[in-house]
C-alpha positions in Angstrom: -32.6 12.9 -22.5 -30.9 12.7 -18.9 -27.0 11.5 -19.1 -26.2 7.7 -19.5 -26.6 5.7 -15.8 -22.9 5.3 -15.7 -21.4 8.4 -16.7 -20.6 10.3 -13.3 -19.7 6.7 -12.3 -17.2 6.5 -15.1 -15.7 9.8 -14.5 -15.2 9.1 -11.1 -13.7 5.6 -10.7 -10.5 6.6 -10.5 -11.1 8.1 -7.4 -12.7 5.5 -6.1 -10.8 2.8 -6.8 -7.9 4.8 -5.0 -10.2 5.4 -2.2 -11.0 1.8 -2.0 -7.5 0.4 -2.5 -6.1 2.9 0.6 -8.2 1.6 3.0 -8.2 -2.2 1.4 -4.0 -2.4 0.3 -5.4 -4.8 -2.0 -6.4 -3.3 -5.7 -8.4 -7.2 -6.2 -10.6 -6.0 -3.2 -10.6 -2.6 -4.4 -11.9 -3.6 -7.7 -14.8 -5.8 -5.9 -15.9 -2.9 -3.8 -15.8 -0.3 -6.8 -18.3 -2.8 -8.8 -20.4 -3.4 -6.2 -20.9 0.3 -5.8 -21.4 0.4 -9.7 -24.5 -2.4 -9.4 -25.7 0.2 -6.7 -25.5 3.4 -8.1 -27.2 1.7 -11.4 -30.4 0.7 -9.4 -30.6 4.8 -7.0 -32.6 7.2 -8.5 -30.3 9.9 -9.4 -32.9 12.5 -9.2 -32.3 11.7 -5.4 -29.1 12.6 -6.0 -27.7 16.2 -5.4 -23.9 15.4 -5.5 -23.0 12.3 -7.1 -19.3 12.3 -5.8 -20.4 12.7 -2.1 -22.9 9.7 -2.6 -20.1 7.1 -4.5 -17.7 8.5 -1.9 -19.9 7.0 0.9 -21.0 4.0 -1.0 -17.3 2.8 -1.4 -16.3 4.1 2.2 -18.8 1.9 3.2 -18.2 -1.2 1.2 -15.0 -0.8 2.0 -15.0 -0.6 5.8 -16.9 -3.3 6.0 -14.6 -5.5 3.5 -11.4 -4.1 5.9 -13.3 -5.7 8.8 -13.4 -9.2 7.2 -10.4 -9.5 5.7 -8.8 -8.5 8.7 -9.3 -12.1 10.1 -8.4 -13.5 7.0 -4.9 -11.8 6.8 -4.4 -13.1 10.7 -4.6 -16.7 8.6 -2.3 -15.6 5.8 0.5 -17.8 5.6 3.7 -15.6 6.7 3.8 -12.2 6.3 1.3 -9.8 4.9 1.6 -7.5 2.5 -0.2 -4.9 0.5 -0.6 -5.4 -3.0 1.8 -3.0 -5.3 -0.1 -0.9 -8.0 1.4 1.2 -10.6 2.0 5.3 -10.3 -0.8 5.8 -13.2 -3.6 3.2 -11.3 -5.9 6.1 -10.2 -5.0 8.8 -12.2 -2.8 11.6 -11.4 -1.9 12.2 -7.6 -0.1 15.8 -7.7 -1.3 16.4 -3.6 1.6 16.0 -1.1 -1.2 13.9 0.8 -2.3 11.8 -2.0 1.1 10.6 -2.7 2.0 10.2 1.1 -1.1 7.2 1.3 -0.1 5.8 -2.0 3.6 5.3 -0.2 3.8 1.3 0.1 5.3 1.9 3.5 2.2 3.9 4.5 0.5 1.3 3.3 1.9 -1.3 5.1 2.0 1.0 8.4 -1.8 1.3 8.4 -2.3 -2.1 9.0 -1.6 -1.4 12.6 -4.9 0.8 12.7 -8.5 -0.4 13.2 -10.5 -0.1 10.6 -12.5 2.6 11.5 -9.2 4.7 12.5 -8.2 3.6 9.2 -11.3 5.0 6.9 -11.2 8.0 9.3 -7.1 8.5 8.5 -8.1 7.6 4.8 -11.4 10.0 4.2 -9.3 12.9 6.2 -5.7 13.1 4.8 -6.1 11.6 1.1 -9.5 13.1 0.6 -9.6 16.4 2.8 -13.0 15.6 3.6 -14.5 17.8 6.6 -15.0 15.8 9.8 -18.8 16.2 9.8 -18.7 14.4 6.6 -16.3 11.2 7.8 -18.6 10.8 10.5 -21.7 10.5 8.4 -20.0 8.2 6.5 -18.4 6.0 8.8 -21.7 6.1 11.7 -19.7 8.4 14.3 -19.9 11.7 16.2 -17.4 14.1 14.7 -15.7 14.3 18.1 -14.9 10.5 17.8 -13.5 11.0 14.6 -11.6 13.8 15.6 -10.4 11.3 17.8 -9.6 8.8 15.7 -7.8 10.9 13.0 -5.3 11.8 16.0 -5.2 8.5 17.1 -4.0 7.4 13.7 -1.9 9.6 13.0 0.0 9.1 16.3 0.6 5.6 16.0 1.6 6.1 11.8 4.1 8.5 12.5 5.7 6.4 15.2 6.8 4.4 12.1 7.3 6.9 9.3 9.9 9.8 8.7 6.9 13.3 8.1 10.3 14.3 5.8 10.5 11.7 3.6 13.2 11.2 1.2 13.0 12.9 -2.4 12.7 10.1 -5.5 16.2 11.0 -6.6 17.1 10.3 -3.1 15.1 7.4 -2.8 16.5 5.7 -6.0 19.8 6.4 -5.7 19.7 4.2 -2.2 17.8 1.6 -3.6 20.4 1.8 -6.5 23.2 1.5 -3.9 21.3 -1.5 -2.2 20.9 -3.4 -5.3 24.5 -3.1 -6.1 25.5 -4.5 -3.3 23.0 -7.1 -3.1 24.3 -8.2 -6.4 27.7 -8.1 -5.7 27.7 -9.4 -2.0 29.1 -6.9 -0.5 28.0 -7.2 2.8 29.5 -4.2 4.1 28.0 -1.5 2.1 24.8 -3.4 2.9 25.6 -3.0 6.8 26.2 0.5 5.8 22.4 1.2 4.0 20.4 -0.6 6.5 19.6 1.4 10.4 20.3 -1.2 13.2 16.6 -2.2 13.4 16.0 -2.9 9.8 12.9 -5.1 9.5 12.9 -7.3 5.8 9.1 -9.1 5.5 8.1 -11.3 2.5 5.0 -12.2 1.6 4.5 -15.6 -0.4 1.5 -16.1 0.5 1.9 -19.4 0.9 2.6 -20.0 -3.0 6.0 -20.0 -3.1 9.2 -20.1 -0.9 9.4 -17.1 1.7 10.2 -16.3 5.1 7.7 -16.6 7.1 8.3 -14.4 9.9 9.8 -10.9 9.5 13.8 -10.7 10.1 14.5 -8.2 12.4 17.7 -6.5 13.1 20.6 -5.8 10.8 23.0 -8.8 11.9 20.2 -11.1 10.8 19.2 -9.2 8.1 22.6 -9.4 6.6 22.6 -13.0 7.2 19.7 -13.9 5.9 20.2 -11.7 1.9 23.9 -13.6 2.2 22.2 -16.7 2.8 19.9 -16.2 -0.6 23.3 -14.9 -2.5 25.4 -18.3 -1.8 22.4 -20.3 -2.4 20.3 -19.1 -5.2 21.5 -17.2 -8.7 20.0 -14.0 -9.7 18.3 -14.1 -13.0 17.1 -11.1 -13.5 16.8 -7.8 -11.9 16.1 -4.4 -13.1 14.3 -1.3 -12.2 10.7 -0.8 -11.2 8.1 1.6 -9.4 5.6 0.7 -7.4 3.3 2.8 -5.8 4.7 6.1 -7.2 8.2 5.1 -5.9 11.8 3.1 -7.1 11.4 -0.6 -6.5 12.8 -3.3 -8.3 11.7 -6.3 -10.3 14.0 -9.4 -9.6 14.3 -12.9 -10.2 16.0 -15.2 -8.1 16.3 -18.9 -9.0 13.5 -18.3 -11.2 11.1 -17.0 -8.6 9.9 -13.7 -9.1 9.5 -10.4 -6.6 9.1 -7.3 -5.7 11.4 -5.5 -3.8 10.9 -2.1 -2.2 12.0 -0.1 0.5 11.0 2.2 3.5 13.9 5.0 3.4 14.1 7.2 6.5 16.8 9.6 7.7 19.6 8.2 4.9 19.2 4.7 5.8 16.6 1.9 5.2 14.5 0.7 7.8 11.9 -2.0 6.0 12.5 -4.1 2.9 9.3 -5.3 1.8 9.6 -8.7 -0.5 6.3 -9.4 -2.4 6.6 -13.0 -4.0 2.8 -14.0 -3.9 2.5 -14.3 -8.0 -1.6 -12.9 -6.9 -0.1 -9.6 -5.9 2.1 -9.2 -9.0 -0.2 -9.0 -11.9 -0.6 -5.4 -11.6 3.1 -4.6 -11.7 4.3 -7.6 -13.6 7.0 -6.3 -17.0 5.5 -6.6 -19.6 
């Protein structure tokens, strides 16, 4: 008897879902797109099928580009800000490649907003996935010479926003450590020390809960807007987190809950990314 309909599915949603939630930043669209590929991989005729990771891989490409192209109008709706939707380290399995972990990166994340979403699937299939160019452009309906294209099109415009050298975790947590501190304490100028001149803090709510809904740009404002929070609100809670394969923390502020984390380049922080919408918490949330 031939293998169960679902086991090279099973042994490959992992990567998948990873697949999916790069080129989504959102692990509930992720999770639609990877079982949607499962109802269509139960009705192929595997026989059909010479290599069952090169077929899903396409399905959820697929699935997925064309999800990235809706929900792009909705996200130009969303109330305020938005975000990608934090996952934990372990959410697809181990991600020991250099390139795997760099498109996990929440500020990654967030940066490839700015691309379209073919450029995105292209940047996606290409740098997480290694996959040759002949294959992207099968999968995304392209000449390999536009992808090539594309690939260098996206990376362009991601690493006008991103530090190639990115800071180590010890690194990483001992400035989010530092930030925290002072955050706590008020101590506004050890914060003006941490954050680079054109620090950018964004928080998503979503609409379902209190937020700002623009992003603060500048350090001045910045500043003004955490002291604002501190003489206004108590912290209830805060302690430390990961999201994403990174320090982040878990806070509570006048019993509102959020995530904080940070993009850390050359010593000094230059995004704080605030995720309060309770729908893009349940996959981090303590237990």
């Amino acid at each position: 008897m031939g293998r169960p309909v679902d086991a090279d599915f099973e042994r490959f949603r992992p990567l998948l879902l990873g697949l999916a939630y790069r080129m989504l930043g959102s692990m509930w669209d992720a999770e639609d797109v990877v079982q949607e590929a499962y109802l269509r991989w139960q009705r192929v005729d595997r026989e059909t099928v010479e290599e069952p990771r090169a077929f899903l891989v396409t399905v959820v490409s697929r699935l997925a580009l064309d999800q990235l192209r809706s929900a792009r109008v909705k996200r130009e709706a969303y109330t305020g800000p938005w975000l990608p939707e934090p996952v934990p380290v372990d959410a697809f399995g181990p991600s020991d490649a250099a390139e795997l972990r760099d498109t996990l990166s929440y500020a990654t994340l967030h940066l490839m907003e700015r691309l379209t979403p073919p450029q995105r699937a292209v940047f996606v299939l290409r740098e997480a996935f290694e996959l040759p160019y002949e294959d992207i452009a099968g999968i995304v309906g392209d000449t390999v010479v536009n992808c090539r294209q594309l690939h260098r099109r996206a990376g362009k415009q991601l690493d006008r926003g991103r530090d190639r050298f990115r800071p180590s975790p010890a690194e990483h947590s001992e400035l989010l450590d530092r930030f925290v501190a002072a955050a706590r304490g008020g101590d506004l100028d050890t914060l003006k020390e941490l954050l680079s001149e054109d620090v950018v803090a964004y928080n998503d709510g979503g609409g379902r809960t209190r937020a700002a809904l623009r992003p603060i740009e500048g350090r001045d404002k910045v500043l003004a807007f955490v002291a604002g929070l501190l003489s206004r609100y108590p912290i209830d809670e805060i302690r430390p987190a990961e999201a994403n394969g990174e320090p982040a923390v878990w806070s509570r502020l006048d019993g509102q809950d959020q995530l904080i984390t940070l993009d850390v380049r050359d010593g000094r922080i230059h995004a704080v990314y605030g995720i309060l919408n309770p729908d893009k918490l349940a996959h981090v949330r303590p237990a």
